[in-house]
N, C-alpha and C positions, 0 to 999 in steps of 0.2 A: 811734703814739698814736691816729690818725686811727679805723685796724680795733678798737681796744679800746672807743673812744666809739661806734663803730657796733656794734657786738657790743654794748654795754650797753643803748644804746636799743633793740637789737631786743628784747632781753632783757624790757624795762620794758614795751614796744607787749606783747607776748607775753603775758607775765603781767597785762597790766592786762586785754586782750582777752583770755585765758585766764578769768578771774575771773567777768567777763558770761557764760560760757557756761554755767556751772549755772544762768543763767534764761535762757536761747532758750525759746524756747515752739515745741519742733517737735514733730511727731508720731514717734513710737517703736514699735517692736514691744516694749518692756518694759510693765511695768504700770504704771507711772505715767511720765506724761511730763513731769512738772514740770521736772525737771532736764536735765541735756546728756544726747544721746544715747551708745552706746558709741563709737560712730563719734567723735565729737566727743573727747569724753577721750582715747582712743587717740591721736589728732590731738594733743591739747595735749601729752600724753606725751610725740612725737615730736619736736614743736618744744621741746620744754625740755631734751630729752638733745641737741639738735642746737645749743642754743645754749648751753650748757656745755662742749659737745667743741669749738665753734668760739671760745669764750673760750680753755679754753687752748690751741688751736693747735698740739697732741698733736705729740711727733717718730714716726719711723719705730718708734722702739723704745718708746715708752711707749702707741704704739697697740696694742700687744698685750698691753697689759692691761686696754684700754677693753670689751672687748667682758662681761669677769665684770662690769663694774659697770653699761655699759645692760643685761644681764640681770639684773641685783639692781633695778633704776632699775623696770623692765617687770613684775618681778613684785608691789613695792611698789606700783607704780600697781594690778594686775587684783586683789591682794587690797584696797585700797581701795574699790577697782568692787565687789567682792562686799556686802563690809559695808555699802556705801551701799543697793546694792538690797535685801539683808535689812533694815534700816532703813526701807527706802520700801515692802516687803512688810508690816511689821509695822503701818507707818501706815496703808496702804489697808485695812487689817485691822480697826484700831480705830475706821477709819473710818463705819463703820456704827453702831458704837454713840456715845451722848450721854456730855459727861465726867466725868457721875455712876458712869456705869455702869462707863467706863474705871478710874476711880481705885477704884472698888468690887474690880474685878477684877483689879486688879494682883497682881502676887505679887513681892514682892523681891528674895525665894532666885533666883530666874529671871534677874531682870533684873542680880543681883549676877554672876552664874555667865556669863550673856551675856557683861558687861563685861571680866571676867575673863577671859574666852576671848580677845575681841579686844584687847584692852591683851597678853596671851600671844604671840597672833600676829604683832601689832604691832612688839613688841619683839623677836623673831625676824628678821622679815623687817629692821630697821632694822640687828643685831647682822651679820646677812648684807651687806648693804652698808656699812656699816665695813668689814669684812673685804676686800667688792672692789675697794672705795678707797686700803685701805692698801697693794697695792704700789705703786698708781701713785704717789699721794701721797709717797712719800717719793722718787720721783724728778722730782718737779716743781721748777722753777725757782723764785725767790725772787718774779720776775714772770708766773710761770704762778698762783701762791700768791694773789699779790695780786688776778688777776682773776676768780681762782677764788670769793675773798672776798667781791669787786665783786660778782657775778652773784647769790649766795648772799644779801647784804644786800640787793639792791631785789628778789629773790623774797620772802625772808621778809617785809619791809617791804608787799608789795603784800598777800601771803599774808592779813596782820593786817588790810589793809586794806577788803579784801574779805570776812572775817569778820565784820567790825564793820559791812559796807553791809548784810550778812545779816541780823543782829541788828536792825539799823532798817527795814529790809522787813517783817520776821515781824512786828514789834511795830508796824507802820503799818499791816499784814494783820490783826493781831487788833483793831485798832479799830473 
């Protein structure tokens, strides 16, 4: 009981500290440095697949089928990295111009066709991980289940939380 409260709290330290890293303010070789470096994300990636493998406490034989889902895990994180820096390419882009100009120049076919693509991609790479979930998934224990669960609610839980600290940043940024 002791290793699953300490496995939770790492989980919670991780994710809370995970959260602040899209504002560090370091220097980057990308083009905008607002957010975490790649260095950084990689980094959180690493701790989150390591503290879901150490939640369930994987046997001999259900380790070999860890390894399709940290590769489903790694490729949903670098296709996130992408879209964010196309996002942050398209910002320092409109940057230059005033948001007369921007809203003048929009075009929606564009931006519909964008969205469509990544919601596409999206939902790929998510259908890809189900897939490498489900063997293991069905040989996990009723208590491997439950921490799996554990881990899963204070991510999601922090995930919201730090959306919403976002939300009140940006909008205490436009004042």
């Amino acid at each position: 009981m002791l290793k699953i409260m300490s496995t939770g709290m790492t989980a919670l330290v991780v994710v809370i500290g995970g959260s602040s890293l899209g504002y560090a303010q370091s220097p980057s070789a990308e083009p905008s440095s607002r957010g975490a470096t790649v260095s950084d994300l990689n980094t959180l990636t690493d701790a989150r697949i390591a503290i879901v493998k150490a939640a369930l406490q994987l046997t001999p034989e259900q380790e070999k089928s860890w390894s399709a889902i940290e590769d489903a895990i790694r490729s949903r994180a670098k296709e996130r990295q992408s879209r964010l820096q196309g996002v942050g390419a398209r910002a320092d882009a409109r940057s230059e111009q005033s948001p007369i100009e921007v809203l003048r120049d929009r075009n929606p076919v564009e931006f519909l066709n964008r969205r469509s693509d990544a919601l596409a991609q999206r939902a790929a790479a998510l259908k890809k991980l189900a897939a490498a979930w489900q063997p293991l998934y069905a040989t996990l224990t009723p208590d491997q289940k439950r921490r799996l669960g554990f881990v899963t609610i204070v991510a999601l839980r922090e995930l919201r939380s730090a959306a919403e600290d976002r939300r009140i940043r940006a909008a205490d940024d436009g004042d």
